[in-house]
Backbone as a ProteinNet text record, in pm:
[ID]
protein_1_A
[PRIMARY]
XXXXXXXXXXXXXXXXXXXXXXXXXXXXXXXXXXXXXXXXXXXXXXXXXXXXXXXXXXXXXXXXXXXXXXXXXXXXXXXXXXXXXXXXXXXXXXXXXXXXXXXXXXXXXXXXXXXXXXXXXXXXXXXXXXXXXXXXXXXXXXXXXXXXXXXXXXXXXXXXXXXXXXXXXXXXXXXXXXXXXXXXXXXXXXXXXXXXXXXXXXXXXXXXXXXXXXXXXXXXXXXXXXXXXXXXXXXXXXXXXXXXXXXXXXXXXXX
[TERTIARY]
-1744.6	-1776.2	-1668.7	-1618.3	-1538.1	-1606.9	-1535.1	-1550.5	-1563.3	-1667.2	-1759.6	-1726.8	-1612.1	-1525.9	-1442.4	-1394.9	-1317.5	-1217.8	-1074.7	-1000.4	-876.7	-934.3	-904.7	-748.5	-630.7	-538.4	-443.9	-505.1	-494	-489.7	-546.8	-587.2	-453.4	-363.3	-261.6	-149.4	-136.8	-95.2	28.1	190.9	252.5	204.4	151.7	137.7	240.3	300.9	361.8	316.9	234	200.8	278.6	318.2	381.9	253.1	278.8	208.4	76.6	70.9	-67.2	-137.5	-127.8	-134.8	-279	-307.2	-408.2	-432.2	-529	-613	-640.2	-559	-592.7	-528.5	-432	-341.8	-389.5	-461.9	-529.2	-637.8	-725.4	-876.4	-770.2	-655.4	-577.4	-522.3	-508.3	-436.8	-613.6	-713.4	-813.3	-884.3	-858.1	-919.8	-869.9	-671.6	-618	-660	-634.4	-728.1	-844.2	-926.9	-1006.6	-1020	-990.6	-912.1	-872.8	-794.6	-707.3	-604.2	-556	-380.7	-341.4	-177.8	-114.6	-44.8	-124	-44.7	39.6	129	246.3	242.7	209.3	225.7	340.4	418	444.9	430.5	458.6	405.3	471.9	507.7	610.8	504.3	347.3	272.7	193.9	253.3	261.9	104.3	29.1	-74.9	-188.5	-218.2	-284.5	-297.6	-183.3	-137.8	-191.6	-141.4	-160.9	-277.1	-412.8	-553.2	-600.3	-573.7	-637.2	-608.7	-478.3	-500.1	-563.5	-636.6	-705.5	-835.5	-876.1	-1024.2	-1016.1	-919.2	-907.4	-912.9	-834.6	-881.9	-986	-1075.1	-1214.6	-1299.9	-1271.9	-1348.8	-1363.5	-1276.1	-1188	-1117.8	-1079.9	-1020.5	-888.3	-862.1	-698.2	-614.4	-526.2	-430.9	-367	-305.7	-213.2	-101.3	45	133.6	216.9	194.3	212.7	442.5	441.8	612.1	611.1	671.2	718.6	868.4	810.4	994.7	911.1	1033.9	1026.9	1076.5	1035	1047.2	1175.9	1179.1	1302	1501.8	1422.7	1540.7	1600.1	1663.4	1629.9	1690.3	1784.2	1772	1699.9	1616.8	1486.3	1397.1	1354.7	1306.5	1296.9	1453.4	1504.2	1485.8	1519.8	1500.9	1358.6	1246.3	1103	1067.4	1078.4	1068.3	1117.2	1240.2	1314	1183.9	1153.7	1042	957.3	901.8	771.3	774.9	894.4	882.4	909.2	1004.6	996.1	876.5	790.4	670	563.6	537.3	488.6	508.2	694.7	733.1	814.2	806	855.8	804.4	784.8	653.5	647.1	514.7	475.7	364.9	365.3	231.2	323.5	345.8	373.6	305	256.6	179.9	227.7	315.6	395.9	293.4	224.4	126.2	195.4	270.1	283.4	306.7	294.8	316.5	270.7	325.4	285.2	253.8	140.5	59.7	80	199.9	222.8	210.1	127.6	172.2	303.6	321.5	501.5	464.8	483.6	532	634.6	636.2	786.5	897.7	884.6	940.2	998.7	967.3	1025	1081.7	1096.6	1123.4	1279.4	1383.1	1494.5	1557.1	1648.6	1689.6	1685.1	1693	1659.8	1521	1477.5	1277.4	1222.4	1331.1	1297.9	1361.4	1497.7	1530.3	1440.7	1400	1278	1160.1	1129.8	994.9	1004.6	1133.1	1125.7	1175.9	1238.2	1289	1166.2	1032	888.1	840.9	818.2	704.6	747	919.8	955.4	1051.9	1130	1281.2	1259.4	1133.9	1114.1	1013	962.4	902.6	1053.2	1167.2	1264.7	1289.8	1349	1386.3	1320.5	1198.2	1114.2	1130.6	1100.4	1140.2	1229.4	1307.2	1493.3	1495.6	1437.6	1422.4	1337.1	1221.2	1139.6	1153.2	1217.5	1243.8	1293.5	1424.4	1503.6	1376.8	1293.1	1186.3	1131.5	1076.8	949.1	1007.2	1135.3	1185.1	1191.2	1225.1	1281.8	1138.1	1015.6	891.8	807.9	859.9	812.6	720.5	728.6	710.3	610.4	588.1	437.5	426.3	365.9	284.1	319.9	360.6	392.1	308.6	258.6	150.6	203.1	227.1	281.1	160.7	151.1	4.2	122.3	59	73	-16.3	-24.6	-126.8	-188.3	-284.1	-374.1	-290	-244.7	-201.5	-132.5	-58.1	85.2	-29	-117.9	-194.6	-268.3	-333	-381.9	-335.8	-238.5	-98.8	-118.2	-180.1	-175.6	-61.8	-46.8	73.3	178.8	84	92.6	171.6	226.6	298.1	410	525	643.6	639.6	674.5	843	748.2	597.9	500.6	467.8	408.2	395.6	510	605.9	754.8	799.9	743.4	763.9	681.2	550.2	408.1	448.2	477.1	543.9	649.8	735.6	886	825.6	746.2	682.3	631.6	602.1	553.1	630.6	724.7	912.2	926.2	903.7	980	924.9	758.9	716.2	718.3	729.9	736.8	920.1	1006.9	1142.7	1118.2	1052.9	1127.3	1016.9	874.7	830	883.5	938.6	1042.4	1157.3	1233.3	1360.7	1283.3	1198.6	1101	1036	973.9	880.1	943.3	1033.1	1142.2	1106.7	1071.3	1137.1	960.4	852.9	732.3	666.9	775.5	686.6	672.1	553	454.5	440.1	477.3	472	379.3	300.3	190	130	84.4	53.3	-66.1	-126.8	-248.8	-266.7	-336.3	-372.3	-475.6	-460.3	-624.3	-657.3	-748.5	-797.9	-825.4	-914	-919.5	-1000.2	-927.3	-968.7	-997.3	-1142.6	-1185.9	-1103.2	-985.8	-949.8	-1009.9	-921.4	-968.2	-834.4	-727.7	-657.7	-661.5	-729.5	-794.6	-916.7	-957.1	-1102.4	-978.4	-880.4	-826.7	-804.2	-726.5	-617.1	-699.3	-741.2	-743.5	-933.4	-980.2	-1124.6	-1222.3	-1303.9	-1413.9	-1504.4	-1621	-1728.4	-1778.7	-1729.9	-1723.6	-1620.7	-1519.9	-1422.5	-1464.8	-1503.5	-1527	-1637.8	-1713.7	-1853.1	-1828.1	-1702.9	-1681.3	-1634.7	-1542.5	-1474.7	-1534.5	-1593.5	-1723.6	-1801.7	-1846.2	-1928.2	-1853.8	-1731	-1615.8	-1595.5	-1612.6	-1610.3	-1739.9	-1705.1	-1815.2	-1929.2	-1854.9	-1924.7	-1953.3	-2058.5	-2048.5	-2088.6	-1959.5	-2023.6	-1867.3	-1837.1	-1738.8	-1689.8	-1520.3	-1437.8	-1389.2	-1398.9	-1371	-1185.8	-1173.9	-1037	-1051.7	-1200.8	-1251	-1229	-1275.8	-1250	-1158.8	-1033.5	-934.3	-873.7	-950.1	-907.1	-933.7	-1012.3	-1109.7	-939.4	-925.8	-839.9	-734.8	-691	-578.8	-543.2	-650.4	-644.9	-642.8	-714.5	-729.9	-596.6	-495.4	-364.9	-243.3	-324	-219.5	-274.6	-387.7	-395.7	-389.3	-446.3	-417.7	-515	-615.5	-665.8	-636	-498.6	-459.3	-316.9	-309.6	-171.7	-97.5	-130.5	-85.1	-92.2	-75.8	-100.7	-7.9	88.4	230.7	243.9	337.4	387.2	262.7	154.6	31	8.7	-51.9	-121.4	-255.4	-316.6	-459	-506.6	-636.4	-639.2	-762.1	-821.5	-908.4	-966.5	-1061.2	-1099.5	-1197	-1259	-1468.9	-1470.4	-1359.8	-1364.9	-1349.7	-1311.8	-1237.9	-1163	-1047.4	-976	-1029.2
-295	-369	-342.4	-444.9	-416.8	-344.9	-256.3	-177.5	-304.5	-222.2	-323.3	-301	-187.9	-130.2	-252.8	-276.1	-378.2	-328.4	-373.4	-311.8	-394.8	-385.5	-512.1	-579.6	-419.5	-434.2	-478.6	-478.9	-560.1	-706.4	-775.1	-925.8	-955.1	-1062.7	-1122.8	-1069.2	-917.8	-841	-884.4	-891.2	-947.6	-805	-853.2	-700.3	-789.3	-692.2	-708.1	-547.6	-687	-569.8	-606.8	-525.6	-489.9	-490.1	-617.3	-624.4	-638.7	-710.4	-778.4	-888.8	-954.2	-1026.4	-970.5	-886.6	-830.9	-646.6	-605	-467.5	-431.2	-301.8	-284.8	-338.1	-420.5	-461.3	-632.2	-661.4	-808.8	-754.2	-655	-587.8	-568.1	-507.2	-467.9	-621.8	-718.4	-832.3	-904.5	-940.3	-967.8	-872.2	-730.1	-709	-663.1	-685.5	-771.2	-891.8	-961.6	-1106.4	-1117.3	-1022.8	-1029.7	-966.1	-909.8	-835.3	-931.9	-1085.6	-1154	-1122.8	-1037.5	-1069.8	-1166.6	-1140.9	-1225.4	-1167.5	-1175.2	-1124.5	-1183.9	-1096.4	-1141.8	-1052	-1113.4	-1019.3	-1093.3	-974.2	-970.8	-956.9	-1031.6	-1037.6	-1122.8	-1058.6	-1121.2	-1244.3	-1197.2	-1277.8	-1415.9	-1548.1	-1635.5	-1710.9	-1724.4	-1783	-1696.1	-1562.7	-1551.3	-1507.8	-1486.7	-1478.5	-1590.2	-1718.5	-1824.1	-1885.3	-1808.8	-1834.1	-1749.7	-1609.7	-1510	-1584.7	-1668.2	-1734.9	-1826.5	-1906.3	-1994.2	-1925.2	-1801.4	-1721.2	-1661	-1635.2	-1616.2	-1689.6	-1773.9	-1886.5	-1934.2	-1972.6	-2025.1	-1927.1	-1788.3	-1702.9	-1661.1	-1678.6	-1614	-1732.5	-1846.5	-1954.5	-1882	-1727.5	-1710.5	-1659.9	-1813.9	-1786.6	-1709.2	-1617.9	-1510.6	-1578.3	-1514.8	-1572.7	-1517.9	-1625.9	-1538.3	-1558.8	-1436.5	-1462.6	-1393.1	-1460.9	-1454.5	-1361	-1225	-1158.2	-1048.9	-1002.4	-902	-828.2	-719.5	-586.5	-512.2	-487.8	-404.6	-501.5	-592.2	-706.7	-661.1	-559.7	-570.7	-674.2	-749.4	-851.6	-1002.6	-968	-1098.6	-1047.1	-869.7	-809.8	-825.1	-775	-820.4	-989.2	-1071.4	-1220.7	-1228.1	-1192.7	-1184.4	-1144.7	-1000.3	-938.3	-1017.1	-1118.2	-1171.3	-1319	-1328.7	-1489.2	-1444.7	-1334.3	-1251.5	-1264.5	-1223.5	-1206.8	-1359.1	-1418.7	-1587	-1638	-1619.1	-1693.8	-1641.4	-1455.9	-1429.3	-1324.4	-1297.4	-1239.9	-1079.7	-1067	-876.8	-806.8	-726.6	-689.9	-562.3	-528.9	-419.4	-302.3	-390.4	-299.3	-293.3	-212.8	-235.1	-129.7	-194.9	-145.6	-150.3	-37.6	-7.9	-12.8	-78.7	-40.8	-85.4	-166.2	-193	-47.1	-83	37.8	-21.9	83.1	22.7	157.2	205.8	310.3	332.7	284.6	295.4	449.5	473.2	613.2	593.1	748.8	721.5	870.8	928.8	1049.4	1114.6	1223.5	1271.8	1254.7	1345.3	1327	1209	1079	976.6	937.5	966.3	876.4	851.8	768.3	749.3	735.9	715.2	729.4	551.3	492.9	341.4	316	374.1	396	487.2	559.3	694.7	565.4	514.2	430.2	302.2	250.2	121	147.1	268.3	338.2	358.3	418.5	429.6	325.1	205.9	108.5	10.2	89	-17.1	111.8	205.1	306	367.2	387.6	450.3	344.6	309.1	282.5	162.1	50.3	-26.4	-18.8	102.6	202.3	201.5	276.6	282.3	148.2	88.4	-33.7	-100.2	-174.7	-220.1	-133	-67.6	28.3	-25.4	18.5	46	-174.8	-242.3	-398.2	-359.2	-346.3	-337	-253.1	-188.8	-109.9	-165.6	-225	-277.4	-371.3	-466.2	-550.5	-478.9	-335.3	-237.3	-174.4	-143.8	-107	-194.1	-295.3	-404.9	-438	-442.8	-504.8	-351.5	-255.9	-131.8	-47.4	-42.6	51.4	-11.6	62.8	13.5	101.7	36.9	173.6	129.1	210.5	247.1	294.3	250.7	313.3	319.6	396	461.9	459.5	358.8	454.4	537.7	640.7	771.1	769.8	870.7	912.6	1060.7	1065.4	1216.7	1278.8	1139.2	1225.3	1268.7	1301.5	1416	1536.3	1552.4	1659	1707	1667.2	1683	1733.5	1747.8	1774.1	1722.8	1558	1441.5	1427.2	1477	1472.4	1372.3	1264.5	1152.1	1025.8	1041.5	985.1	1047.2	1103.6	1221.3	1119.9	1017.1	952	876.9	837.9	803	898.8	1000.8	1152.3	1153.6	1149.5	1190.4	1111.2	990.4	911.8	898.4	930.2	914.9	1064.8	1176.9	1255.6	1195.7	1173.6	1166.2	1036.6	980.3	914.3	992.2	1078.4	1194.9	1276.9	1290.6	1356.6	1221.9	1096.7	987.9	970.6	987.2	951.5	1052.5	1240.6	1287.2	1278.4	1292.5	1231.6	1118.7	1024.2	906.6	883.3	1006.7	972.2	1040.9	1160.2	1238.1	1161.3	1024.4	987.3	898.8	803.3	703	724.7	815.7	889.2	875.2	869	835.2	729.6	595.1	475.4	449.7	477.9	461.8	408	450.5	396.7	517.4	496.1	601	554	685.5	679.4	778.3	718.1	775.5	700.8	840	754.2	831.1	737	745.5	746	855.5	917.9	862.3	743.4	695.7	811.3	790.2	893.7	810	812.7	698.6	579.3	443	330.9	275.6	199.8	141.6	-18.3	-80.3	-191.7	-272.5	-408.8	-462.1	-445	-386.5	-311	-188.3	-82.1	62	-34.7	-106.2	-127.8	-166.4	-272.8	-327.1	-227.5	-119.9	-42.9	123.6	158.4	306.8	379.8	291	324.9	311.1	475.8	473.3	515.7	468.6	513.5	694.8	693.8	885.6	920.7	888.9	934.2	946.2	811.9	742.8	835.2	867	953.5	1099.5	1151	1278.7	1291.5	1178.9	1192.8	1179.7	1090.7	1105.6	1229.8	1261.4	1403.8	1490.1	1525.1	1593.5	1531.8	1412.7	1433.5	1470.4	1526.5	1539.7	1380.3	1304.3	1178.3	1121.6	1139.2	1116.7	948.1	870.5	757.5	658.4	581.2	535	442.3	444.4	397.7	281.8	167.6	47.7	54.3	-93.4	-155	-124.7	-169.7	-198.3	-56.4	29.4	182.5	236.8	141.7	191.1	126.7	-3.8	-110.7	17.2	77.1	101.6	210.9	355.8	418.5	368.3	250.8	197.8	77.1	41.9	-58.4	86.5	216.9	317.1	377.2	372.5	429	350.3	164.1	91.9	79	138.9	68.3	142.8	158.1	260.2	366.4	338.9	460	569.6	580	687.2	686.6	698.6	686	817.1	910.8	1017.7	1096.5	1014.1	1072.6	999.8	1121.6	1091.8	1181.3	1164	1220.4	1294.6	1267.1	1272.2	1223.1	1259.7	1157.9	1230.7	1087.2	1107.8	1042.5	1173.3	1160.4	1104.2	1004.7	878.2	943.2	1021.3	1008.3	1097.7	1051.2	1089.2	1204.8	1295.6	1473.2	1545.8	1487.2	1487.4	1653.5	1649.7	1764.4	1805.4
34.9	-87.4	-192.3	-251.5	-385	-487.1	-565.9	-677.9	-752.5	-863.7	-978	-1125.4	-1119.2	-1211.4	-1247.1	-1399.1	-1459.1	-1525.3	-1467.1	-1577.3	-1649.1	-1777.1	-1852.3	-1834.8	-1865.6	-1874.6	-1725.3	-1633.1	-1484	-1488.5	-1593.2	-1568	-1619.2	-1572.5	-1594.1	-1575.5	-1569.5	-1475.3	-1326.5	-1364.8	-1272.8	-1157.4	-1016.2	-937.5	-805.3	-731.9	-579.4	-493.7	-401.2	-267.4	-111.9	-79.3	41.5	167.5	276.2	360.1	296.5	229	201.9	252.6	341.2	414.3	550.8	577.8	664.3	629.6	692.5	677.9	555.2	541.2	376.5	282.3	301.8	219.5	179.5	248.4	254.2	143.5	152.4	61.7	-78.6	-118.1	-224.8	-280.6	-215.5	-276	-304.2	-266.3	-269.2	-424.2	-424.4	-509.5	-629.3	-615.9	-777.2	-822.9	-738.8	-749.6	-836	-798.5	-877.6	-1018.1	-1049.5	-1168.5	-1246.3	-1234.8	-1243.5	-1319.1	-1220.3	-1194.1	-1148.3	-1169.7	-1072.1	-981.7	-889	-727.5	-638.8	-642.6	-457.3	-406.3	-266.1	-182	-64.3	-9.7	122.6	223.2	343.6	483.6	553.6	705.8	778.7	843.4	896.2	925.5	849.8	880.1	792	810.7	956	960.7	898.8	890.3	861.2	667.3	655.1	496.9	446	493.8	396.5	408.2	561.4	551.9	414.1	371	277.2	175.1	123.1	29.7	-16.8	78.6	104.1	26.8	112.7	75.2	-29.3	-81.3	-258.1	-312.9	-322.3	-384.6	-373.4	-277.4	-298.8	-366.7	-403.4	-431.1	-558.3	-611.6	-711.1	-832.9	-763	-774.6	-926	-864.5	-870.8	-750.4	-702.1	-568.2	-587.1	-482.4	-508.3	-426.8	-461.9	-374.3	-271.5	-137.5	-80.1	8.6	23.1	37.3	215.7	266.4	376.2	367.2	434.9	450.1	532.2	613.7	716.9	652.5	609	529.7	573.4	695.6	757.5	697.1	675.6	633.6	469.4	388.5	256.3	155.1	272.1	139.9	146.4	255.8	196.7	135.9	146.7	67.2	-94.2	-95.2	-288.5	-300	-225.4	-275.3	-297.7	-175.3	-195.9	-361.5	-403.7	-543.5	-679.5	-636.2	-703.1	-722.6	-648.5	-630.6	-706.1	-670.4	-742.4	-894.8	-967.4	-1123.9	-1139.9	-1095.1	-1089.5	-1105.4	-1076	-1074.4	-1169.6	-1209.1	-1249.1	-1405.3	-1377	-1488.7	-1392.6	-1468.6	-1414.3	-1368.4	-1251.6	-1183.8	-1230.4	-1276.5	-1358.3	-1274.2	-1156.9	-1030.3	-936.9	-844.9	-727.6	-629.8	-508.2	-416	-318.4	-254.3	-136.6	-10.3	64.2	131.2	268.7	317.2	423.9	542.8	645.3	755.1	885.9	995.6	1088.3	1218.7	1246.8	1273.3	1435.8	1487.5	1655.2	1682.2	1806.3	1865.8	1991.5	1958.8	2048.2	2079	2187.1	2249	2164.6	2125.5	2083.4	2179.4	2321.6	2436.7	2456.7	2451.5	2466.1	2336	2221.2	2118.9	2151.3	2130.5	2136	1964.1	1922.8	1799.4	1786.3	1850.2	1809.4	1752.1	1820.8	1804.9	1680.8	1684.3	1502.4	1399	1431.2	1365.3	1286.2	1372.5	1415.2	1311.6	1328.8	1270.1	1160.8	1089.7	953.3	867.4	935.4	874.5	843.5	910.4	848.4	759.6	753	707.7	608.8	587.9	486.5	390.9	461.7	359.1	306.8	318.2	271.9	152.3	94	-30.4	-86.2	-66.6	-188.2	-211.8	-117.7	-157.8	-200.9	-217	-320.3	-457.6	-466.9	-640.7	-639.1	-599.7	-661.4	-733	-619.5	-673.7	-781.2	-833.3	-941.7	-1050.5	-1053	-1126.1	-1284.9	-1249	-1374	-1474.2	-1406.9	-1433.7	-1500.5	-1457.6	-1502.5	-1666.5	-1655	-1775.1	-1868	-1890.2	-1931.1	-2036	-1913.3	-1949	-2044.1	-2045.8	-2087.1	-2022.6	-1886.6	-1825.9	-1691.3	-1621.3	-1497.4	-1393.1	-1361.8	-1240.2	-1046.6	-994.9	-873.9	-761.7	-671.9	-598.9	-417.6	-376	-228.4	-153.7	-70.5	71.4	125.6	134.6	263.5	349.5	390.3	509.4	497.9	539.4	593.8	704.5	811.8	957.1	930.8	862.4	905.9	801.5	780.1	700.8	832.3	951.5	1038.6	1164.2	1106.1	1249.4	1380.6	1346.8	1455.7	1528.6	1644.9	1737.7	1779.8	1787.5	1867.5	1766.9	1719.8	1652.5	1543.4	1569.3	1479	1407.4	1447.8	1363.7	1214.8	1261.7	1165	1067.9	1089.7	997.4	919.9	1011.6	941.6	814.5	850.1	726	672.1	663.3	551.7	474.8	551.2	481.1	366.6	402.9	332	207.3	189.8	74.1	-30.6	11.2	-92.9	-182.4	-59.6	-136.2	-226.9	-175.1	-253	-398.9	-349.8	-482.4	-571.9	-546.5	-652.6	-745.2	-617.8	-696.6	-806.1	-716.1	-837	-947.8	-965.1	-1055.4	-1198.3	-1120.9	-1229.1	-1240.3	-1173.6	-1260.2	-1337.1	-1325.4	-1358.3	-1489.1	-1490.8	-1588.3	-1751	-1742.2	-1937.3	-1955.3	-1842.1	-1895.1	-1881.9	-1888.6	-1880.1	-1732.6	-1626.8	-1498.1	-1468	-1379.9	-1344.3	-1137.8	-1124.5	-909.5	-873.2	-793.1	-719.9	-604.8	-534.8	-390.7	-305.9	-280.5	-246.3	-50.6	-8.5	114.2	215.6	276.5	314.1	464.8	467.3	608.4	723.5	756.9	894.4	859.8	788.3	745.4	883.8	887.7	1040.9	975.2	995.9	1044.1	1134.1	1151.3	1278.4	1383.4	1366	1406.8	1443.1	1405.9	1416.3	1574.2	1540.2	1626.5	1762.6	1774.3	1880.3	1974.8	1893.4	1952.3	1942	1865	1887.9	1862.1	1814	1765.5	1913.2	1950	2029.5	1966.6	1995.1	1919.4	1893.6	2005.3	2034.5	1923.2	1906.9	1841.8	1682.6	1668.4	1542.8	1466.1	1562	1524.1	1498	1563	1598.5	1402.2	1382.6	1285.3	1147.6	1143.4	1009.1	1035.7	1123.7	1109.2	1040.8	1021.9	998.4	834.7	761.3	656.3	551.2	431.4	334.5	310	306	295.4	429.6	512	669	655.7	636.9	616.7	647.6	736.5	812.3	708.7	651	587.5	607.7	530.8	567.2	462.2	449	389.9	198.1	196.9	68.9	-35.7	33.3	-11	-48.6	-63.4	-96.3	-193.4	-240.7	-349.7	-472.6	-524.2	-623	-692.4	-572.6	-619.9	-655.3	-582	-608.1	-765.9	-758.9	-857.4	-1032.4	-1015.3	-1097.2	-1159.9	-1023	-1039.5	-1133.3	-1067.8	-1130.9	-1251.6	-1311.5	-1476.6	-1533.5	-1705.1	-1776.8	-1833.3	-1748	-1700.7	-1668.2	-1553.2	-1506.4	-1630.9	-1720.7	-1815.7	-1828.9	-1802.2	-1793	-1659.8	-1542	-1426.1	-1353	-1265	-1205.2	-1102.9	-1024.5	-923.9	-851	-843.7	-756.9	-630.9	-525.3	-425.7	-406.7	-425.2	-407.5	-261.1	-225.1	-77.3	-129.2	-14.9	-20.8	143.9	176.7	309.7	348.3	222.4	262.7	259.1	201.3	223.1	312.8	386.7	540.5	524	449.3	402.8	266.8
[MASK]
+++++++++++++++++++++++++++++++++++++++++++++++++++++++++++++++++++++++++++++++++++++++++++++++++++++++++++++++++++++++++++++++++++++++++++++++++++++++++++++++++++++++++++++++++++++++++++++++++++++++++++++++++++++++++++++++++++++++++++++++++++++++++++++++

């Protein structure tokens, strides 16, 4: 369920989310939307992007927009960001959320494949800033929001090169909230734990598992997409105005 929390200074709001287009990043563009902002999001996946706009709009009846770019690409990236303030002004939110959660053997990884991996999970977080940035100053300041991860907190095996980079977001976001921090933008990044997707359900979710793992948090109560709009939408407003170089873990008390 969406948070029932309102926050004023969100509405009209230029925001850009990364991989917003499906899982949690589809629930985060859905529940700026409602806020009314004005949202762009990115996503290499074009059929089902431009269905969510469809369902925002009937819902909400404020479309968000949606931009077609393959993230690993950075300069359809910067043209994408460049469309974004085009349409909506200078982007003053940004929601790094895209990622992509493959398990890989260490043993087998090849350096094309470490390569591959961080050119979705990490290096497309700087490069978005480093594009938003000049906008954020300009406009007097805004807020920055990083998904990370729990797994590399869990010492989940089964995926290095993923940890490795939900890690190295954390280095990113406390660096650049200390160069950031003069000009009034604010970086922080938020920890989800085991969000049940419909991706989590395809590929990796058994009910044994699933059960094992809520028993294991304080809140024994299974994590959807939605659960993660509430912190996130908290970070980007001015609510959190004095809160930086943080990541907040989102995962039922898990840790």
């Amino acid at each position: 369920m969406m948070p029932s929390a309102r926050f004023a200074d969100l509405e009209g709001a230029s925001v850009l989310i990364t991989g917003g287009g499906s899982g949690i990043g589809a629930r985060l563009t859905e529940g700026f939307a409602r806020q009314g902002a004005q949202v762009a999001f990115i996503d290499i996946a074009e059929k089902p992007s431009q269905a969510l706009c469809e369902e925002i709009d009937a819902t909400t009846r404020n479309r968000p927009l949606y931009l077609k770019a393959d993230l690993t690409d950075i300069d359809a990236l910067r043209s994408a960001v460049d469309k974004a303030a085009a349409a909506h002004g200078p982007v003053t939110v940004l929601v790094n959320n895209a990622a992509r959660d493959d398990r890989h053997a260490a043993e087998d990884l090849t350096p094309e494949a470490w390569d591959a991996n961080l050119s979705i999970n990490l290096r497309p977080h700087f490069f978005t800033i480093q594009a938003v940035v000049e906008g954020m100053r300009k406009a007097g300041g805004g807020s920055i929001v990083n998904f990370t991860s729990t797994s590399f907190m869990l010492n989940i095996g089964d995926m290095p090169a993923y940890t490795a980079a939900k890690a190295g977001i954390i280095g990113l976001t406390k660096g650049l909230a200390g160069r950031y921090g003069k000009d009034g933008i604010r970086v922080n990044a938020v920890a989800p734990g085991w969000v049940i997707t419909e991706r989590q359900r395809d590929l990796w979710v058994t009910q044994d598992k699933l059960d094992a793992h809520i028993a294991r948090q304080a809140i024994p109560k299974m994590m959807v997409a939605d659960d993660m709009v509430g912190p996130c939408l908290f970070l980007a407003s001015d609510a959190s105005a004095m809160l930086t170089a943080q990541t907040l873990i989102v995962d039922g008390g898990l840790l």
